[in-house]
C-alpha positions in Angstrom: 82.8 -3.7 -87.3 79.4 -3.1 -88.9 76.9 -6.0 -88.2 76.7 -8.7 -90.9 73.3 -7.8 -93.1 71.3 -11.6 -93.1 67.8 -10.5 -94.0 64.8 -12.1 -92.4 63.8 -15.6 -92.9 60.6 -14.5 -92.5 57.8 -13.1 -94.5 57.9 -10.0 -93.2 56.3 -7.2 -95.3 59.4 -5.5 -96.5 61.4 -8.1 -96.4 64.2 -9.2 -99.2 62.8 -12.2 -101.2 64.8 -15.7 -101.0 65.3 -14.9 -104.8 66.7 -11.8 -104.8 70.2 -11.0 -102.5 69.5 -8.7 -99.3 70.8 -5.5 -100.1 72.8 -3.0 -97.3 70.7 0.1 -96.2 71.4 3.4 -97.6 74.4 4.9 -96.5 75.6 1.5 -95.2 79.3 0.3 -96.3 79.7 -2.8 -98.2 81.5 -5.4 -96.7 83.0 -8.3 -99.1 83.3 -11.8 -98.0 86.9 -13.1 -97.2 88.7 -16.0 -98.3 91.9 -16.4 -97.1 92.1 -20.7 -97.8 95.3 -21.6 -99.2 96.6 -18.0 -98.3 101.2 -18.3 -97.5 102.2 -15.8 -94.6 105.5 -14.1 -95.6 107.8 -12.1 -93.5 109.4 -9.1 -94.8 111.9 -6.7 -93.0 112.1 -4.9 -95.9 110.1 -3.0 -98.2 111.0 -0.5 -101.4 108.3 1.3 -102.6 108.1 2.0 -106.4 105.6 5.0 -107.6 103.8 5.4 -110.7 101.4 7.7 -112.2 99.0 5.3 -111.5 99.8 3.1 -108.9 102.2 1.8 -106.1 104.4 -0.9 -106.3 105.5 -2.5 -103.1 108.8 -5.0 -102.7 109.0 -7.0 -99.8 111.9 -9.0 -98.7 114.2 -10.1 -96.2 117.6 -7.9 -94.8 120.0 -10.1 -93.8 122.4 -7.3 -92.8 123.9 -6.8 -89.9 126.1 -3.6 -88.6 129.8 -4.5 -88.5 128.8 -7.5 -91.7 129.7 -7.2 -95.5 126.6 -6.5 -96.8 124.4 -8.9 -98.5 122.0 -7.6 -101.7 118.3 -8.0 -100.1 116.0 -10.4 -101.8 113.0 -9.5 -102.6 110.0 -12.3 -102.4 106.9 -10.7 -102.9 105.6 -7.5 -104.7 102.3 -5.9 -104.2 101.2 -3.2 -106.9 97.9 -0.9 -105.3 96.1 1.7 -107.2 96.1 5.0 -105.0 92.9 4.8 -103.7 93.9 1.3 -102.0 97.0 2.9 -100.9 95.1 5.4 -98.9 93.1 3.1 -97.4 96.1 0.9 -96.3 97.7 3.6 -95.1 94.8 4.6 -93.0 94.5 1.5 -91.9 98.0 0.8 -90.6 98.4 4.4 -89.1 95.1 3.5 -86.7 96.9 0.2 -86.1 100.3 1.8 -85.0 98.5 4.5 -83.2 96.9 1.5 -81.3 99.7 -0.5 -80.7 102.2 2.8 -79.5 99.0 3.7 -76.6 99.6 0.1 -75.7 103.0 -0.9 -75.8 105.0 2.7 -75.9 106.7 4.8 -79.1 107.7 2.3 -82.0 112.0 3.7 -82.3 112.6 3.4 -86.2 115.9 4.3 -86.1 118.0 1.7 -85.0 121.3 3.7 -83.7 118.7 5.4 -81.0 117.3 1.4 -80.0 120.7 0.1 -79.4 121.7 -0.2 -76.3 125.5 -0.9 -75.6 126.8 -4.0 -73.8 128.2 -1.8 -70.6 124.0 0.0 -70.4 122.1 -2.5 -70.3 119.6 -3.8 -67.4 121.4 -6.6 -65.2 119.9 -9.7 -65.9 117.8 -11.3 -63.3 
């Protein structure tokens, strides 16, 4: 993470003014300030993505199917429209984050039928 830019509360020749806000250096990228005060975590196991020509519409909600169960419809409970360029980025971001996390913890299975284990092969409990 880049250092946060505070200026120089002194009077430094070259230095930003108090009046004036400090600005990054050339090339730097700009970070913007986060609020995240009055922010609801939600938790999806579900998501439907919707294209556009213009942007990405995400559906989150929560599967409450099980195999063997009479399926359920899935609610959705929160939607999340991105133009592309954001989409990039997120996606960026959450590949680095998955690479990250499969170095650390081992190969994320995303199909189900290969993660189940049957009651006769599984580890003895100890």
């Amino acid at each position: 993470m880049a250092p946060e830019n505070t200026g120089s509360p002194s009077g430094d020749a070259g230095s930003t003014p108090p009046s004036q806000p400090s600005q990054p250096a050339a090339g730097a990228p700009l970070l913007p300030t986060v609020e995240a005060e009055g922010l609801q975590p939600i938790y999806a196991n579900f998501v439907k993505v919707v294209p556009s020509p213009e942007e990405l519409v995400l559906e989150f909600g929560l599967n409450p199917n099980l195999p063997g169960t009479t399926p359920v419809p899935v609610k959705i409970s929160q939607r999340l429209v991105l133009n592309y360029y954001t989409a990039k980025r997120l996606w960026g971001a959450l590949a680095l984050s998955l690479q990250r996390h499969e170095q650390t913890f081992g190969v994320l299975e995303i199909d189900v039928n290969k993660r189940v284990v049957a009651p006769g092969q599984r580890p003895a409990a100890r």
